[in-house]
PAGU-187755 format. One record per residue (C-alpha): residue in three letters; chain; x, y, z. Coordinates in Angstrom, 2 decimals. Example, Ala and Ser with C-alpha at 12.3 -4.5 7.8 and 13.67 -1.06 7.14 Angstrom:
BEGIN
ALA, A, 12.30, -4.50, 7.80
SER, A, 13.67, -1.06, 7.14
***
This chain:
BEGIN
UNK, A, 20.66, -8.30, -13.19
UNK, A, 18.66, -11.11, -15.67
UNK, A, 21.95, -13.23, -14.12
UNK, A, 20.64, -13.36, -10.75
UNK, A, 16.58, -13.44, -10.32
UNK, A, 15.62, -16.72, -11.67
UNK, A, 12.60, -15.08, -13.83
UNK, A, 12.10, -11.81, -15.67
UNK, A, 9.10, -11.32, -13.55
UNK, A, 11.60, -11.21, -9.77
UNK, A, 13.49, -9.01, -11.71
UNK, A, 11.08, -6.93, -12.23
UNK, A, 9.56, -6.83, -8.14
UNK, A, 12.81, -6.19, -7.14
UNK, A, 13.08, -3.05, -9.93
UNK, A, 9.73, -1.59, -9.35
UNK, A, 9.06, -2.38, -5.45
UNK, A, 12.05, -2.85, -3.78
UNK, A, 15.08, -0.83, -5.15
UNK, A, 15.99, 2.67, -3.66
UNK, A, 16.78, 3.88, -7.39
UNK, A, 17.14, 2.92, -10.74
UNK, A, 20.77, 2.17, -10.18
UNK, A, 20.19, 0.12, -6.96
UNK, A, 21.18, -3.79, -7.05
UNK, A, 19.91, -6.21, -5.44
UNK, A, 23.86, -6.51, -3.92
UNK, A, 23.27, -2.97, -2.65
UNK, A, 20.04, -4.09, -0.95
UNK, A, 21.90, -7.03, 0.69
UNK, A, 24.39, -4.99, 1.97
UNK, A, 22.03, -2.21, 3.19
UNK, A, 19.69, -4.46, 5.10
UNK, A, 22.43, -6.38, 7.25
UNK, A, 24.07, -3.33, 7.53
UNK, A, 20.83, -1.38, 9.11
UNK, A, 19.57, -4.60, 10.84
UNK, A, 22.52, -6.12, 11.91
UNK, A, 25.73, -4.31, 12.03
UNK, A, 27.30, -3.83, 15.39
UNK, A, 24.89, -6.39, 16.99
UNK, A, 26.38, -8.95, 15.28
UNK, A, 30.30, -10.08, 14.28
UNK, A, 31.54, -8.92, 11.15
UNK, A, 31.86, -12.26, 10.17
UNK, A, 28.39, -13.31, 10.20
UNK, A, 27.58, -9.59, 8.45
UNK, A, 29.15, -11.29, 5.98
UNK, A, 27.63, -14.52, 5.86
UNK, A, 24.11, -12.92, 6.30
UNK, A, 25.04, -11.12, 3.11
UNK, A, 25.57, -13.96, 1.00
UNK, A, 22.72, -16.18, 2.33
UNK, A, 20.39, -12.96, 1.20
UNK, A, 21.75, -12.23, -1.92
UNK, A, 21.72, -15.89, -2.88
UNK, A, 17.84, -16.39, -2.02
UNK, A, 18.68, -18.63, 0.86
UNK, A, 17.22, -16.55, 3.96
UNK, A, 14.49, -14.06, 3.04
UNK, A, 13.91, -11.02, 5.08
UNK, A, 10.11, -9.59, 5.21
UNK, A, 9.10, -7.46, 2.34
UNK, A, 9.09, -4.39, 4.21
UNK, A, 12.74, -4.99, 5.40
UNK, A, 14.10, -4.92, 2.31
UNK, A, 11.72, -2.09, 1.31
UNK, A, 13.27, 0.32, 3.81
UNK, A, 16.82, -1.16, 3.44
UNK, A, 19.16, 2.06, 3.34
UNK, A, 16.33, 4.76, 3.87
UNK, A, 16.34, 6.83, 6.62
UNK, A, 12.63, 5.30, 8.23
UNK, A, 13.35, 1.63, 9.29
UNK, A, 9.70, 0.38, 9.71
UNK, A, 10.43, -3.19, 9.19
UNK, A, 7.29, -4.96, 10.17
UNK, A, 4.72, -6.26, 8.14
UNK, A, 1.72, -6.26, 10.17
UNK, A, 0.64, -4.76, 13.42
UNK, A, -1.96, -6.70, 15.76
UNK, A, -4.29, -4.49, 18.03
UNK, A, -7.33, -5.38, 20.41
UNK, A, -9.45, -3.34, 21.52
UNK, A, -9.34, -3.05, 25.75
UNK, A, -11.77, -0.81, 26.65
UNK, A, -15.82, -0.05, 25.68
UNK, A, -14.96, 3.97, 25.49
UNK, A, -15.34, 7.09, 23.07
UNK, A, -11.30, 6.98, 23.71
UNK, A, -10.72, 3.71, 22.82
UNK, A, -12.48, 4.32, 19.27
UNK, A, -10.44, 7.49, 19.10
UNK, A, -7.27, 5.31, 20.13
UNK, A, -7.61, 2.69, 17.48
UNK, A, -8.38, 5.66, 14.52
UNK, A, -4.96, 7.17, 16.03
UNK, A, -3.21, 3.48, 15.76
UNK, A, -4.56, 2.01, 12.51
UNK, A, -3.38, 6.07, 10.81
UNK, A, -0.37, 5.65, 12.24
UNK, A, 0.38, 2.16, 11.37
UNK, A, -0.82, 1.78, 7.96
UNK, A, 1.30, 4.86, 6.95
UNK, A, 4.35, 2.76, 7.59
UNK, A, 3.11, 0.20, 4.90
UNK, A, 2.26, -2.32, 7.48
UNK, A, -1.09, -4.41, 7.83
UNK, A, -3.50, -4.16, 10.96
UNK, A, -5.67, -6.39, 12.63
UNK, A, -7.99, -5.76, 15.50
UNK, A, -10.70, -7.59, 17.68
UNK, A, -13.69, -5.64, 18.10
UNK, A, -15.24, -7.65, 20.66
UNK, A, -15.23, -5.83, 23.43
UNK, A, -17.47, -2.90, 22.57
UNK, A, -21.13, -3.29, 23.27
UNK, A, -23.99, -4.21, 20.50
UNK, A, -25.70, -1.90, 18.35
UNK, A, -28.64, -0.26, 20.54
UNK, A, -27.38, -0.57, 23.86
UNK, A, -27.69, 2.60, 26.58
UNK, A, -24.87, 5.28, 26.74
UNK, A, -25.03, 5.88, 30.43
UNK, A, -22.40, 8.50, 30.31
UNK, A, -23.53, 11.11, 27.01
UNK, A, -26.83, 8.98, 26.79
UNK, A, -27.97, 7.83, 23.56
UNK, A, -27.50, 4.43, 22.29
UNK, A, -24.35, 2.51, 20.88
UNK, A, -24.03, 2.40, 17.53
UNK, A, -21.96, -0.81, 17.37
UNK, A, -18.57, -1.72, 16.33
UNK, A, -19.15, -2.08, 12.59
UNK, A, -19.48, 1.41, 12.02
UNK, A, -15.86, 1.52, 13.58
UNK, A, -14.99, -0.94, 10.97
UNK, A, -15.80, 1.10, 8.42
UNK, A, -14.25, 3.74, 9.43
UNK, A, -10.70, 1.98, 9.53
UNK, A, -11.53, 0.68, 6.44
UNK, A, -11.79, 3.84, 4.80
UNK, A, -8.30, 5.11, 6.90
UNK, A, -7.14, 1.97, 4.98
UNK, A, -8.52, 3.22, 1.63
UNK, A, -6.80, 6.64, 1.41
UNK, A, -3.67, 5.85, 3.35
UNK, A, -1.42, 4.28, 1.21
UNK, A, 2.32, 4.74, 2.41
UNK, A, 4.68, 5.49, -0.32
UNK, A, 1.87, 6.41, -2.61
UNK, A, 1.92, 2.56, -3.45
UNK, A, 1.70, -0.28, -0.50
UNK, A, -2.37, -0.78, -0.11
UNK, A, -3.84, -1.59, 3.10
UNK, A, -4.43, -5.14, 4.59
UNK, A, -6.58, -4.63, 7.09
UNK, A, -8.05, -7.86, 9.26
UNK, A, -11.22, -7.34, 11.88
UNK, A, -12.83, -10.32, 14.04
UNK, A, -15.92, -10.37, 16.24
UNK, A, -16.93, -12.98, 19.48
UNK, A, -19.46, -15.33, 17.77
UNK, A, -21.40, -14.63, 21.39
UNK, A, -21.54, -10.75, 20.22
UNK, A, -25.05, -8.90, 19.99
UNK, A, -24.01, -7.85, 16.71
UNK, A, -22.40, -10.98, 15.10
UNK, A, -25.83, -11.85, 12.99
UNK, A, -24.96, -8.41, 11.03
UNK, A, -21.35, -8.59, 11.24
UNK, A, -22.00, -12.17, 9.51
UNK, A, -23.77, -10.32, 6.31
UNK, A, -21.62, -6.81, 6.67
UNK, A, -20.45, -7.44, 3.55
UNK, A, -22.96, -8.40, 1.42
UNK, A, -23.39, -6.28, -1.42
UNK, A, -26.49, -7.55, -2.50
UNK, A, -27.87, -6.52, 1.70
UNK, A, -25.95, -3.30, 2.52
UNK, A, -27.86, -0.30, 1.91
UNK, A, -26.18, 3.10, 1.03
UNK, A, -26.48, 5.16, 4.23
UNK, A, -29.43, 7.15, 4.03
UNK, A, -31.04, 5.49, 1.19
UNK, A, -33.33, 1.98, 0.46
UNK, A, -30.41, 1.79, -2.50
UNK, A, -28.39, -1.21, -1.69
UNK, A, -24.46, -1.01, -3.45
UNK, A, -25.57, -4.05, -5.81
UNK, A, -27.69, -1.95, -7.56
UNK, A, -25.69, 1.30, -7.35
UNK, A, -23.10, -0.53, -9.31
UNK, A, -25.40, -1.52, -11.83
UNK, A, -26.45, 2.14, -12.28
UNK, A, -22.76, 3.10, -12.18
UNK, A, -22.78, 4.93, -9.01
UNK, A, -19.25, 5.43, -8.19
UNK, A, -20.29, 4.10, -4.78
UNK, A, -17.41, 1.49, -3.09
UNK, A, -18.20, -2.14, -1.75
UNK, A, -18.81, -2.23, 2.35
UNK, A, -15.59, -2.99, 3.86
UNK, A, -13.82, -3.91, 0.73
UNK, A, -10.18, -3.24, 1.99
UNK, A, -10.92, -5.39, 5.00
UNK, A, -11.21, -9.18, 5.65
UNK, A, -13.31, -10.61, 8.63
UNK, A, -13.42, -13.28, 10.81
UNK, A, -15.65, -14.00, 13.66
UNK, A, -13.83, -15.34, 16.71
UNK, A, -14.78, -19.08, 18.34
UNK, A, -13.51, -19.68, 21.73
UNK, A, -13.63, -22.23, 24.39
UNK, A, -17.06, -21.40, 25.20
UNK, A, -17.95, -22.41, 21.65
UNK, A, -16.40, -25.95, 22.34
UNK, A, -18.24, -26.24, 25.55
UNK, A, -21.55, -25.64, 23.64
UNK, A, -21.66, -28.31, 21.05
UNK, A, -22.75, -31.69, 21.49
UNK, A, -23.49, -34.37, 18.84
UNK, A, -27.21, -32.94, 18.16
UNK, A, -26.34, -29.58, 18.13
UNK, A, -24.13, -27.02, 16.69
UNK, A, -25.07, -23.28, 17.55
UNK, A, -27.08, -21.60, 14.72
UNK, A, -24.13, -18.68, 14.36
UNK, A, -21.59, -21.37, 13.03
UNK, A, -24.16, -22.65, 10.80
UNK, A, -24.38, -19.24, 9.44
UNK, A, -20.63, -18.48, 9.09
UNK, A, -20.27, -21.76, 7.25
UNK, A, -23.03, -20.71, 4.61
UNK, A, -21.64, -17.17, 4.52
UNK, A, -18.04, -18.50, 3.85
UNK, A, -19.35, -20.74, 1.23
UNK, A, -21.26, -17.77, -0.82
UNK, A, -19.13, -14.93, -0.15
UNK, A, -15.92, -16.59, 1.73
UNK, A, -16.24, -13.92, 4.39
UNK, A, -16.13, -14.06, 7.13
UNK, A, -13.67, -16.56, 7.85
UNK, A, -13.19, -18.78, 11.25
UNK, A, -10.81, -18.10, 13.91
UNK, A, -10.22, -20.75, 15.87
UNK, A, -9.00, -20.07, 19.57
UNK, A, -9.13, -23.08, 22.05
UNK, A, -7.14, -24.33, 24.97
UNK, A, -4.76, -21.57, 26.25
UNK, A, -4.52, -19.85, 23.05
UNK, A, -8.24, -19.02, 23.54
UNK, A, -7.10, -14.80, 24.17
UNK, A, -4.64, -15.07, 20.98
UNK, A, -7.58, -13.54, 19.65
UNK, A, -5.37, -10.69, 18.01
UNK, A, -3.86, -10.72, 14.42
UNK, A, -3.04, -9.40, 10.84
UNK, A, -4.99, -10.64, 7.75
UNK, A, -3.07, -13.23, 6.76
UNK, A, -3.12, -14.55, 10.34
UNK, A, 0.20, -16.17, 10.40
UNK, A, 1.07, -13.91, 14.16
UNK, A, -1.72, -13.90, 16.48
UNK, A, -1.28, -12.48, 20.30
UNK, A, -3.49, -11.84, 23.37
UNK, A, -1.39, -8.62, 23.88
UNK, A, -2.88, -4.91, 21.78
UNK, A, -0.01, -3.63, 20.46
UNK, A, 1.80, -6.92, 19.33
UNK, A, 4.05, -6.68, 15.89
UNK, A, 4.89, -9.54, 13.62
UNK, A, 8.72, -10.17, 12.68
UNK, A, 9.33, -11.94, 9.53
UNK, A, 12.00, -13.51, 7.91
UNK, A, 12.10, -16.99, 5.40
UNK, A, 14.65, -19.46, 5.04
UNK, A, 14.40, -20.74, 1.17
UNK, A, 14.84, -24.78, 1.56
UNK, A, 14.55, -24.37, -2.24
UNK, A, 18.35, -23.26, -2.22
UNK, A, 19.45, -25.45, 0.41
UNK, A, 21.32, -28.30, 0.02
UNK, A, 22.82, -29.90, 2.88
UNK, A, 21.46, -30.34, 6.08
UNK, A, 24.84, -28.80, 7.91
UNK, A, 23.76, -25.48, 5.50
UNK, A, 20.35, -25.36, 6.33
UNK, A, 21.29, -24.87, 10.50
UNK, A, 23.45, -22.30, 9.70
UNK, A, 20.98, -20.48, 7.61
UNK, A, 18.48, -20.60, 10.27
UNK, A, 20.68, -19.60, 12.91
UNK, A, 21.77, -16.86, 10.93
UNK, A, 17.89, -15.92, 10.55
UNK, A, 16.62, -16.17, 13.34
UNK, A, 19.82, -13.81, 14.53
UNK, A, 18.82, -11.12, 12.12
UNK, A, 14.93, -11.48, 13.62
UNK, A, 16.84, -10.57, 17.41
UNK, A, 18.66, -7.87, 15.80
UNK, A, 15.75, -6.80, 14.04
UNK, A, 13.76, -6.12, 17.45
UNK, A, 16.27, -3.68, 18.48
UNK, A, 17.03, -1.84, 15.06
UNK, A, 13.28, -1.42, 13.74
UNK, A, 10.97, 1.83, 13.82
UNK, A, 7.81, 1.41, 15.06
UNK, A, 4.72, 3.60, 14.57
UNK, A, 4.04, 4.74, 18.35
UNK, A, 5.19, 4.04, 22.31
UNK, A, 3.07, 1.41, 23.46
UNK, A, 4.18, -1.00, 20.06
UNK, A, 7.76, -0.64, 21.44
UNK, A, 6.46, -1.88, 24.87
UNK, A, 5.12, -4.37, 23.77
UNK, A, 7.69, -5.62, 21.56
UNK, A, 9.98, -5.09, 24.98
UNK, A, 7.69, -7.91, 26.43
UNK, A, 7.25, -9.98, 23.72
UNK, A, 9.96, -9.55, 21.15
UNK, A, 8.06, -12.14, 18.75
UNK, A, 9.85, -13.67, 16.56
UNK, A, 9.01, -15.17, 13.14
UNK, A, 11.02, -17.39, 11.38
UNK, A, 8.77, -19.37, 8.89
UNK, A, 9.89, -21.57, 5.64
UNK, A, 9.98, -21.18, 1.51
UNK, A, 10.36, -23.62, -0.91
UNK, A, 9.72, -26.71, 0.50
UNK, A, 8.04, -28.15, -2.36
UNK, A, 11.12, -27.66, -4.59
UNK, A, 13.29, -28.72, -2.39
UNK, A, 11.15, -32.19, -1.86
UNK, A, 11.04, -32.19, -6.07
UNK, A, 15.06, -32.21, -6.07
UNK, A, 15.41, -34.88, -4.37
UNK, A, 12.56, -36.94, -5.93
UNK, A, 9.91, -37.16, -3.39
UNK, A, 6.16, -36.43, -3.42
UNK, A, 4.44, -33.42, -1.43
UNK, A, 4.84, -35.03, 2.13
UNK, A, 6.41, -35.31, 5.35
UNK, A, 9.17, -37.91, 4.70
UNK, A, 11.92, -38.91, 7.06
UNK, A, 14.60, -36.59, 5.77
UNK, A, 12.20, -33.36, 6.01
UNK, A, 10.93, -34.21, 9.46
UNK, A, 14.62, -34.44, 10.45
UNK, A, 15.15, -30.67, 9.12
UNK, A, 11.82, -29.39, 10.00
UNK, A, 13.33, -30.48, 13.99
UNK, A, 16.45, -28.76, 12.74
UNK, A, 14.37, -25.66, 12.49
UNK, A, 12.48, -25.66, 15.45
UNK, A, 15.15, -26.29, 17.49
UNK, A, 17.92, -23.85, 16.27
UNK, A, 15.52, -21.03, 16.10
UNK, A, 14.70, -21.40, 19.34
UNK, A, 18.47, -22.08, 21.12
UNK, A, 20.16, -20.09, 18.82
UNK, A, 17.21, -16.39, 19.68
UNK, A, 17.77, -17.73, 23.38
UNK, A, 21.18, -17.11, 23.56
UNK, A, 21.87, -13.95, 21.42
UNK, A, 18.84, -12.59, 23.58
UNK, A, 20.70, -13.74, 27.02
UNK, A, 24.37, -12.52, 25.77
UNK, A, 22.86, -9.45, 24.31
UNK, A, 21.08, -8.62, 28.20
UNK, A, 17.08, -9.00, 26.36
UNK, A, 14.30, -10.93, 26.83
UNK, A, 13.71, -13.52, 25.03
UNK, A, 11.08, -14.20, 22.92
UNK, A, 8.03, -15.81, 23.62
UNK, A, 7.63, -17.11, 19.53
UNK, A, 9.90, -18.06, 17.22
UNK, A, 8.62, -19.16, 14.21
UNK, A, 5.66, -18.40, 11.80
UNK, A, 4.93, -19.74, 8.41
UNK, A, 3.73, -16.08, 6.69
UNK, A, 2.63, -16.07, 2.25
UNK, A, 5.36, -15.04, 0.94
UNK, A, 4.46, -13.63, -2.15
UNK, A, 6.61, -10.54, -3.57
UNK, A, 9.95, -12.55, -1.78
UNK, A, 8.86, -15.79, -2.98
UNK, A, 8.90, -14.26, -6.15
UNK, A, 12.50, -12.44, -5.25
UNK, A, 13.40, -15.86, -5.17
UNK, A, 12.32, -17.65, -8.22
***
């Protein structure tokens, strides 16, 4: 085993996260995952190939595909990106149901909050007043707390708010341990730690952003930049939350995503699709196309093959199938051949490479295979337990 991981410390991912058993190699989880993903989608010739380019750390499925490689449950997908449609009891019931069902197949969640009204505002159907979205957030963030699928994968769970929201001036500060009060008390959770009070940070499993739009463009001139952004900046200076998401231009609904924001969509329901190609154990330019055709393939394939947590992901995937094809190693493989960190002629010609082989080579396995194509086809995602697969 110490013959193929690069470092003690892949070895040891692979070992404790990955294999099926203490007898499983990472051969066996090669094997497995083309044969689940890929077999009798694809010839058995480029089984085979997709075989060796895994098993030598030159295309890098998703964690969670090689997690469920040869177990009966093929969730494959890392994250799951939701946004919620409608300002209802049922749509906060709805979201409970999906972020429960989602994060018990060890993927992430994201969801946009924007849509339900501000803290305070009339119930005209039970009567009443609204208590906001943030109490929603907590509540997923506690689903996230206690589900934890296998007994091991934690939660990443993202959450993003309209910077033109009533409730964006608390959102902004939601966090702050030093401002949150424990429910029901003038105790805020600064001070219960300090009197050990087993009492957990406010949405700790949870990042935040708050969402800027066109509108927000439209709104700033050279004298003035609205006093929300201000805030954010100062918050994400002291705290770094919450974050910025940018969405301009016709990208301005792409308003959902996961936490690590390397997938967003304007469609609930959306799932990311990941897969690496190592550069790092590239080395000619001929290699490198095949390895992302063969990638990109076993992204198609893994559309059709891969569980998903309930009906209307698999529609959406239907009208999406999203791709993600994104790149490793790219610093090594500038190193080897003796240039700095930058964009130099040779890496701009395989960075086209990529971009355009993803593309043509999805298009056509979608088209002989009767599909729809995909409407993306790459994403660049942190790959952190494969990057460390892979030396």
């Amino acid at each position: 085993m110490t013959k193929i991981f690069r470092t003690e410390l892949g070895e040891n991912v692979f070992r404790f996260k990955y294999a099926n058993d203490k007898n499983w190699t990472w051969w066996d989880n090669c094997v497995a995952v083309v044969d689940d993903v890929c077999r009798g989608i694809l010839s058995n010739d480029e089984c085979h190939e997709m075989i060796q380019a895994i098993y030598s750390f030159q295309f890098m499925p998703g964690g969670r595909y090689l997690y469920y490689a040869g177990r009966k449950a093929n969730f494959y997908n890392n994250c799951y990106l939701f946004k919620s449609e409608e300002d209802s009891r049922e749509d906060w019931a709805d979201l409970v149901y999906k972020a429960t069902s989602a994060l018990m197949t060890g993927g992430g969640i994201g969801n946009d909050y924007s849509v339900y009204r501000p803290n305070g505002s009339y119930l005209n159907r039970t009567g009443g007043s609204a208590s906001g979205p943030i109490p929603l957030m907590k509540i997923v963030n506690e689903i996230g707390r206690n589900v934890m699928q296998g007994g091991s994968r934690r939660s990443a769970i993202y959450a993003s708010l309209n910077w033109q929201h009533g409730d964006v001036e608390q959102f902004l500060r939601c966090k702050n341990w030093d401002e949150v009060k424990i429910d029901g008390s003038d105790l805020t959770v600064a001070k219960a730690k300090e009197y050990n009070f087993d009492y957990n940070a406010p949405l700790d499993m949870t990042n935040i952003s708050v969402n800027y739009d066109n509108a927000f463009l439209d709104s700033l001139t050279y004298e003035r930049v609205p006093k929300v952004f201000v805030d954010n900046v100062e918050q994400a200076m002291r705290t770094a939350e919450p974050g910025f998401s940018f969405n301009f231009g016709d990208k301005e609904n792409e308003t959902a995503r996961n936490a690590c924001c390397e997938v967003t969509s304007s469609d609930d329901s959306d799932v990311c699709n990941l897969g690496s190609i190592n550069m790092a154990n590239i080395e000619t330019f001929e290699e490198f196309c095949s390895i992302v055709s063969l990638g990109i393939k076993f992204l198609v394939c893994g559309t059709l093959k891969a569980d998903l947590p309930f009906d209307k992901v698999y529609k959406t995937r239907e009208k999406n199938r999203r791709l993600g094809l994104g790149l490793m190693g790219m610093h090594e493989w500038l190193l080897k051949r003796g240039y700095k960190y930058e964009v130099v002629p040779e890496l701009h010609k395989w960075l086209e490479a990529y971009e355009w082989n993803s593309k043509a080579r999805a298009d056509i396995l979608c088209d002989e295979l009767g599909i729809s194509r995909p409407v993306a086809y790459r994403a660049i995602a942190p790959t952190g337990t494969i990057g460390i697969l892979a030396g």
